[in-house]
C-alpha positions as CSV (number, residue, x, y, z in Angstrom):
1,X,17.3,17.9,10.1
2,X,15.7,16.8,7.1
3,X,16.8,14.3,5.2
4,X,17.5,14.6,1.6
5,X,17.6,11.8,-1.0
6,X,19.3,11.4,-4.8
7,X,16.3,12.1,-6.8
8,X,14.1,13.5,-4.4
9,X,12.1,16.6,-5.8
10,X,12.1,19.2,-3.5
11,X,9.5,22.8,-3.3
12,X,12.2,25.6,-2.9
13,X,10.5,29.1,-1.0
14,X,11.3,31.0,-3.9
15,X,10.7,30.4,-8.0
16,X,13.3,30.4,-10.6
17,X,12.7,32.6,-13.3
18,X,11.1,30.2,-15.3
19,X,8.4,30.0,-13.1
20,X,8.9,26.5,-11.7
21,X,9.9,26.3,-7.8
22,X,10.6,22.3,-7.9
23,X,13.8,21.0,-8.3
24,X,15.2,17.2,-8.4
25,X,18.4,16.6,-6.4
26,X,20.9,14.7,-8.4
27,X,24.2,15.1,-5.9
28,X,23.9,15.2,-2.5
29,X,27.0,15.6,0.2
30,X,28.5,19.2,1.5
31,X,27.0,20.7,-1.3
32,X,24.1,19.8,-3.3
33,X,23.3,20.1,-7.2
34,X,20.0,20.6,-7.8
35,X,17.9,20.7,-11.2
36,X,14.9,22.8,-11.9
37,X,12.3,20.5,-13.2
38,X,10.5,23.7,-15.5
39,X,13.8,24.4,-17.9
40,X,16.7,22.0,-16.6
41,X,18.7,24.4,-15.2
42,X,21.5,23.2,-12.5
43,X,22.7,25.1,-9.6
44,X,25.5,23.9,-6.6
45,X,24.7,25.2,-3.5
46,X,26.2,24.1,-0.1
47,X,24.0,22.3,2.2
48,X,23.2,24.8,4.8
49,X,21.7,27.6,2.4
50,X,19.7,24.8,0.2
51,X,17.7,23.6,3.7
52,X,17.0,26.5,4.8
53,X,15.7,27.3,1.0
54,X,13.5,24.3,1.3
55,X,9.7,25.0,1.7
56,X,8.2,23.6,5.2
């Protein structure tokens, strides 16, 4: 399982439609929240779906 830390920046597979596909964790537990580094969007998305999102 990877681990994931509080302000790790993390590649996500896919962009957001700002163009960016990095994002900075800033909560971490069942669900994480997530910011997109290109327009400071925030999402909360339970753990399962966001590792799977991760790039490898």
């Amino acid at each position: 399982m990877k681990k994931l830390e509080l302000g790790q920046i993390v590649k996500l597979k896919k962009k957001h439609p700002c163009g960016s596909n990095e994002w900075k964790i800033t909560r971490v537990g069942t669900d994480i929240k997530a910011e997109c580094q290109g327009c400071g969007h925030e999402i909360l998305i339970p753990r399962l779906k966001f590792l799977k999102l991760i790039k490898e």
